[in-house]
Structure formats: C-alpha cells, structure tokens
N, C-alpha and C positions, 0 to 999 in steps of 0.2 A: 504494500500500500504506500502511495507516495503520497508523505504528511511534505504542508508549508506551513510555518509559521513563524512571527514575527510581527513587529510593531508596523505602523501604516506607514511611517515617515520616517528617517533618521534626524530625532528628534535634536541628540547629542550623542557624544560618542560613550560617554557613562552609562547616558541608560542601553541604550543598542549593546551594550557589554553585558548591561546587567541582566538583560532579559535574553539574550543571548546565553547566558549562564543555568539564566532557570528552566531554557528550553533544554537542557545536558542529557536529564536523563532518559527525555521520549527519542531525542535523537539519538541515542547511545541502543535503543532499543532494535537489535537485526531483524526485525518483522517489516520494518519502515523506513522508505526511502525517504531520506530529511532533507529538506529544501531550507536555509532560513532566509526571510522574505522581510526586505525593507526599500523604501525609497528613496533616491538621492533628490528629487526633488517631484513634487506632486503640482504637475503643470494645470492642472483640473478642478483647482478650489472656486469653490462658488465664487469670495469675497476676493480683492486685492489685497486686503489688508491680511489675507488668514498665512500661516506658517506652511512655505514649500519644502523647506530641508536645506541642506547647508549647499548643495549645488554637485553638479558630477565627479568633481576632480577631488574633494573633499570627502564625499560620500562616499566616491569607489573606494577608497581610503581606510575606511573605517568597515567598509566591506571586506575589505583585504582582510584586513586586521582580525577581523572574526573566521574568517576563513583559517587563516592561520594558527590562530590561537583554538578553536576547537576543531575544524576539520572540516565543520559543515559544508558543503554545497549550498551556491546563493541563486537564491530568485532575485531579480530586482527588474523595475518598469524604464522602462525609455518610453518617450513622446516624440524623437526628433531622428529622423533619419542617421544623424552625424552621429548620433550619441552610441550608436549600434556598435561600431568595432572596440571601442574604447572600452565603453560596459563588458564587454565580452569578455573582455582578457580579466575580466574578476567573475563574472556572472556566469554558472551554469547554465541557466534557464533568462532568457529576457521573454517579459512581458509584455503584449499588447494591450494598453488599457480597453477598455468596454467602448469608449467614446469612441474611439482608434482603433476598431478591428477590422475595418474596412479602407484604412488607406494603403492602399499599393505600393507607394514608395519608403513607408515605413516596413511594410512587409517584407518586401525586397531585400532592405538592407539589413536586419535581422539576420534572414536567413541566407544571406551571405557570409554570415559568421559562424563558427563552428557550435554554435549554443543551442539546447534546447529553444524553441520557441513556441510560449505561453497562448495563445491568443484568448484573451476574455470574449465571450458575448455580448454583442451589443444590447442593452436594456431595451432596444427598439427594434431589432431582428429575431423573426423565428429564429426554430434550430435548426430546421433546413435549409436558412440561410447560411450555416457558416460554412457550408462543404466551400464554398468560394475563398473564404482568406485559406481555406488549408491550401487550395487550391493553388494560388498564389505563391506558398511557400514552397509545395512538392513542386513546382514547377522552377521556381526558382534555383532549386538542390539538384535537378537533372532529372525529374522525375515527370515523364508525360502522360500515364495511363492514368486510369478510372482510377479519381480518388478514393482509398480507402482508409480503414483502420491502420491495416496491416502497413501499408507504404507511408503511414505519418509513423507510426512504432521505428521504423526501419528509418526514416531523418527526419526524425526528433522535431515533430509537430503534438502540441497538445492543444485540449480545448477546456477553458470552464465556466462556468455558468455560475451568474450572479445576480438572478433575477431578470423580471422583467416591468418596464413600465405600467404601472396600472394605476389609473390617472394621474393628476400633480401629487409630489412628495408621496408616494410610496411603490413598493413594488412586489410582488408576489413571484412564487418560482411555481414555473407548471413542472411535475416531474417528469413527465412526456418528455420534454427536451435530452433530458440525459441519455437515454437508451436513442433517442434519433440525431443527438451530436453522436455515438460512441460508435454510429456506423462509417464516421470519419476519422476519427481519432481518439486516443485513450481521456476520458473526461476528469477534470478537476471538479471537484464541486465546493465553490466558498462560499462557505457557511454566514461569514460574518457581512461581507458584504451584500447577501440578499437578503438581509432584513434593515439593512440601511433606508432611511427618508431622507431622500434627496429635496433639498431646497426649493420649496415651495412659495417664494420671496422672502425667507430670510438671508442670510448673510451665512447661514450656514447649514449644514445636513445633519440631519437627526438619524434616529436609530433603535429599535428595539432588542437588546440583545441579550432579553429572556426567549427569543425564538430561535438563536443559533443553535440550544441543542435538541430540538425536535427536530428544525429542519435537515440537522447531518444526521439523527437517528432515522428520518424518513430517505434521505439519499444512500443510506447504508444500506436500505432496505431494497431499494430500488436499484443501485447495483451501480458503483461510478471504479472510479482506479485510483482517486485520490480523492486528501480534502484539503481545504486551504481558511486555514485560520490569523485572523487577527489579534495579536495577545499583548498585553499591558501587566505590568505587575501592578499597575491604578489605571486603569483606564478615565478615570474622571479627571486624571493630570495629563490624559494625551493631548498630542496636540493635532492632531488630525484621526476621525472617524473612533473618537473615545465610545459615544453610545451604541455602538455595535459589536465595540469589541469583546473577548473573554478574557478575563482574568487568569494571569500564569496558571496561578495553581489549580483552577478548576478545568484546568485545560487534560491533564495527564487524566483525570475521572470519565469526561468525553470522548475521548479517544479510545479508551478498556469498554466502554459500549460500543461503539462505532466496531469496533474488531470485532466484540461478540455476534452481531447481528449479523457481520459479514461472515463470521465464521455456521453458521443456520443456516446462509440463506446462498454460497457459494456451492 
C-alpha cells in the first residue's frame, strides 16, 4: 500500500523535521510504501495575503534534508513547467495539482523527468476524464498504445482523487470514480483533501476533518492502491489546509483500519 503523508506546506524547517519525525514509525513499517509529502510553495491560495512556503530553492532544501536524515521518498507539487527538473533531483513523485491536471505543458515537462508522476483530479472532471492527462504523460515516456493500468504501473503514472465540486464551498467524493480512474492507473485516494471547503468568498478554505476517517474507511473498502494524508502535530497552528487535516498521532490508529478492511476485502 503506498501511504503519503505530511504537512500541506513547508511551513518551517522545524516543524517539517518535527513531523517528519512522528511520521518514523508508519514509515519504518515494510507493509507500506512511504511517500513524505510537503510543498515548497502552494501557488493556489485563495487570498494574496495567505502563506505559500519558503519558495523552491529553499524548500527542495529542506526536502533534501528529510530525505537524508530519514530515508523517506518525497512527494512534492510543482505549478510551473520550469520547476519540473529541478524538483526532481529531490522528489520521487511530482505532483499535479487538481486545478493543473489538465495542462499539457506542465504534463510534459514532469514526465520528462525520471519521477513518478502524481496527477490529482480535477474537482470539475469526471473520472473518465482523466484517461487524457495519463495520456499525455504515457505519450510523453515513448508510450503510444491504449492507455492503461498496466502501461502507467510500467512509467510511473498515478492518479488521485480529491473530491469533486458540489456547488460553492464544498465537495463530495462519488466512489465510482476510483474503480473507473484505476482502469488507467494505480489510484491515490486523499483523504484529507476531499473533505476540504473550498472558499466560498472568504479569504480562505475550510474543512471538515471529522470525515477523513470514514471517507479512507469507505475507499478501503472500495478498493484504491494508496492513501494520501495530510498531518499536523496541531493542525489548528497550520498554516495552510489546518481544518482538514489529521493529527500525527491519530494518524498511525487510521491506517491499522485502513489495512484491516483491505486485508477482508483483497
């Protein structure tokens, strides 16, 4: 099972240490492939005034740094074409935001780098839209036949699902989509970001995140190949997407369900 997690943003280099610490021992666990997952900057805040992260050069930085000092394999998002080869040389896995999983030239240059590549679903595309961005990427790698599962597994295309719009400020997840993204690619499913409230004219995005662990107890059920979690050791002190997230430690308790339902239902 490939776990992500990790805080929304590199907030500081303290705490991305600290919570990088408390994630030790799910990631220490051989059941699970550990991704840990932060941003160098979140080009996507509702407000100008709200916190992006300290910027690429700094963040990959402190990416390094975690890499090194525990071993983990990194997720981390890009927005900008340029930022693709750079990120790589620290980042297992680069990300395609939700907003961003349909531009081309960002797609392109991704998978021109030897990285995993993440693609989120758009909150405003079905899931038989996304055979298209894999599409983009498998073609990108040398690959021209009928998208599939199999040929994203083989260069390192994934897909995951974060909800989807259902009117202003909120979003619901159909589970349909998982079993019809997973005929293109092995599925993510993150938990925390689909129960996110997107800014409905405030200044910023809300969150309920007493639903992240039904929603991964319901996608465990329904059958994905990862999950992707957001974690705070206080999420009331983040500084990007605190109301959606889970707290460290109740994090390892969610996961030991998540495994059991998968181990029933596999």
């Amino acid at each position: 099972m490939v776990l992500i997690a990790g805080p929304c943003v590199i907030e500081s280099r303290d705490n991305v240490m600290r919570i990088a610490e408390g994630l030790k021992e799910l990631a220490d666990s051989c059941s699970r492939d550990f991704y840990f997952k932060a941003s160098f900057d979140k080009a996507n805040r509702t407000s100008l005034d709200s916190f992006r992260g300290p910027g690429i050069e700094e963040g990959l930085a402190i990416l390094n740094e975690v890499k090194r000092s525990f071993g983990y394999k990194i997720l981390t998002d890009i927005h900008l074409p340029e930022q693709a080869e750079l990120a790589s040389e620290v980042a297992d896995v680069l990300q395609i935001p939700a907003f961003l999983c349909r531009q081309t030239d960002l797609l392109v240059a991704a998978a021109s780098t030897p990285s995993i590549v993440n693609i989120k679903k758009g909150q405003f595309l079905a899931p038989q839209a996304m055979e298209h961005p894999v599409r983009k990427v498998l073609a990108s790698r040398g690959y021209d036949a009928e998208v599939s599962r199999e040929a994203s597994e083989k260069y390192g295309v994934w897909l995951t699902e974060r909800g989807s719009s259902f009117g202003y400020g909120n979003l619901v997840v159909d589970m349909r989509s998982l079993p019809i993204m997973s005929r293109f690619a092995p599925v993510i499913f993150d938990a925390t970001h689909s129960v996110q409230m997107p800014a409905g004219g405030s200044a910023t995005s809300g969150g309920d995140s007493s639903f992240v662990a039904p929603l991964a107890r319901a996608a465990a059920a329904v059958g994905v190949d990862g999950f992707f979690f957001e974690t705070h050791f206080d999420p009331s002190i983040a500084l990007s997407d605190g109301p959606n997230m889970i707290k460290l430690h109740e994090l390892e308790t969610l996961v030991k369900q998540i495994e059991a339902i998968r181990a029933v239902t596999e």
